[in-house]
Phi, psi and omega in degrees: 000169183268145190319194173286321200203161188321316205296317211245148179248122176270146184229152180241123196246131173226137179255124199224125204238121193240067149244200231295338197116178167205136177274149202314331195272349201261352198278299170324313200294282191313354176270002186265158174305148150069062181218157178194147158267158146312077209268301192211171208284314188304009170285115173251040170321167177255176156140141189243034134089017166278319192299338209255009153277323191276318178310326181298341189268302194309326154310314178308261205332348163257330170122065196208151186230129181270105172235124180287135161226136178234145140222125172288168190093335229220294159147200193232163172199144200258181176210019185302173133262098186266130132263119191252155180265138182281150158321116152324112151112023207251129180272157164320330188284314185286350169322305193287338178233041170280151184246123178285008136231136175287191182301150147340146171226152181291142184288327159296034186292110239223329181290119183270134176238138194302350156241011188277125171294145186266146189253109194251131199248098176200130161316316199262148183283328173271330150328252227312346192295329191283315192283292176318345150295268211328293180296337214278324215257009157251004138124040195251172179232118187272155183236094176239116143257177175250348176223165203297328220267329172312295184299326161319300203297302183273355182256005181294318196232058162179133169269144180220161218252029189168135166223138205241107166236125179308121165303282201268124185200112200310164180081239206256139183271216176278338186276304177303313154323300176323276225291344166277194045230287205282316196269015192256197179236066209265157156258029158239028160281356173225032167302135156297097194253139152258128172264131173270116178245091174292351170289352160249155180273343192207156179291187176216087206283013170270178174275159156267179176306310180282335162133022185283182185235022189159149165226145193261148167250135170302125029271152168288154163205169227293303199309313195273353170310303186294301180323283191317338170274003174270320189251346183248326190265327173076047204242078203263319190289338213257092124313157194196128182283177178241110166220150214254337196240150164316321186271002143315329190246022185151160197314157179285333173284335202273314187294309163312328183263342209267298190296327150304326180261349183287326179301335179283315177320289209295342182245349172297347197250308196283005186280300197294335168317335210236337156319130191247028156244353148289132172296150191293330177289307162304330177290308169313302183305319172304315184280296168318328214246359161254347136335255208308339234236324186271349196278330192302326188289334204089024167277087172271351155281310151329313190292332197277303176322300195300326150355288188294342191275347187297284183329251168023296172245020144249012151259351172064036186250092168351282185303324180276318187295339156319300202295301183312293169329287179314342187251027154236003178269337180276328192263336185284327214257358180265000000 
């Protein structure tokens, strides 16, 4: 519809969610940081009690306000409203019908095209949060998924001009994905994929086995992105300042709450690290997913301690994972 003024257009967003609801007492609440609502003590949904704070701040920054309507049992729908200023030279008609991806391009395409969205493969919630600033701001339009069996699923029928991929992710991993990726008859199947790792110390600019074209080391950053996109994508049109810290890359509230849970990840890992009754599978899994959650943010001493308790308790080596737990308990406690 039409704006405030000749230039700008309001467009109306309605998000319509048909699971369990949220109850009258829980609506308010779930717009605060590091909240979720709760149905019975056995709900193990995942989720770090984020999203619907960062949609509320990132809406502020535009001027827009987010309203819920529920029932429980029934489901929720969401509601804003943005006003944007039209493109110059932009006729009216075409505002409703710009496409936010383009057409299919044939898998055997050699041309990469400069608006085709990048597809982010990551487990962990402040990773891909981090990464979709990075790609918005080399002028891609980003896609995240969380798990390898999602980015299968989606490079089958959607092209995409970049795929970022978490090496280590439960279930199917970052290698294994690559490899349906590359042996199906997908149309991203000859898509340039990076795999992104804390398991290396420096990037690494050969293919793997499985079919990456580069594997990147974690935490990433905007400068070593571009470069890799410069030399594997060939995205000669795209500039990018280098910015290296979150708040560069998003509102200063949004950066700040990104930076509280990679601290909540790390003592939720120094909780099970230090525990003698974690299985050696819960201690990794734990220490990798606070790898990837604090280096991104930019704790990068922290990420290389919690590293080292990952190394550690993937040798099931008792004695060194003591010493790492004491030097987070010591770095934690400050």
């Amino acid at each position: 519809t039409r704006g405030k003024t000749a230039n700008t257009r309001q467009l109306n967003f309605i998000v319509r969610d048909d699971g369990i609801g949220i109850q009258e007492k829980d609506q308010a609440r779930i717009f605060e940081s590091f909240e979720k609502a709760k149905f019975n003590e056995d709900d193990s949904t995942k989720g770090t009690g984020l999203g619907l704070s960062i949609v509320k701040h990132s809406l502020a920054q535009m001027n827009s306000k987010i309203a819920l309507q529920s029932t429980f049992g029934k489901g929720s729908s969401f509601r804003f409203t943005l006003e944007l200023e039209m493109v110059p030279g932009t006729a009216p008609a075409e505002v409703a019908t710009t496409k936010a991806f383009p057409a299919p391009i044939a898998q055997d395409a050699t041309i990469h095209n400069a608006t085709a969205p990048v597809l982010i493969v990551d487990d962990n919630p402040i990773n891909r949060t981090v990464l979709r600033e990075m790609v918005s701001r080399l002028g891609y339009t980003p896609v995240c998924v969380t798990l390898g069996l999602e980015a299968v699923a989606t490079a089958q029928d959607t092209y995409y001009s970049l795929i970022l991929m978490d090496v280590n992710m439960p279930g199917m991993d970052g290698h294994e994905a690559t490899r349906e990726i590359r042996s199906g008859q997908g149309i991203s199947a000859n898509t340039t994929i990076l795999g992104v790792t804390a398991l290396i110390s420096r990037d690494y600019n050969q293919k793997s086995e499985s079919g990456m074209n580069a594997m990147l080391a974690k935490p990433l950053t905007a400068s070593r992105l571009t470069a890799a996109i410069k030399e594997h994508v060939d995205a000669e049109t795209h500039q990018s300042a280098d910015h290296e810290d979150i708040t560069d890359l998003m509102d200063p509230v949004t950066a700040r709450e990104l930076k509280l849970q990679s601290l909540t990840d790390a003592r939720t890992a120094l909780r099970i690290l230090s525990d003698p009754t974690s299985t050696w599978t819960a201690r990794l899994d734990a220490a990798h997913y606070a790898v990837g959650s604090t280096g991104i943010v930019g704790f990068i001493k922290l990420s290389q301690m919690l590293s080292e308790a990952e190394a550690a308790a993937k040798q099931q080596d008792q004695s060194a994972l003591d010493n790492s737990v004491a030097t987070l308990q010591e770095t934690l406690a400050e």
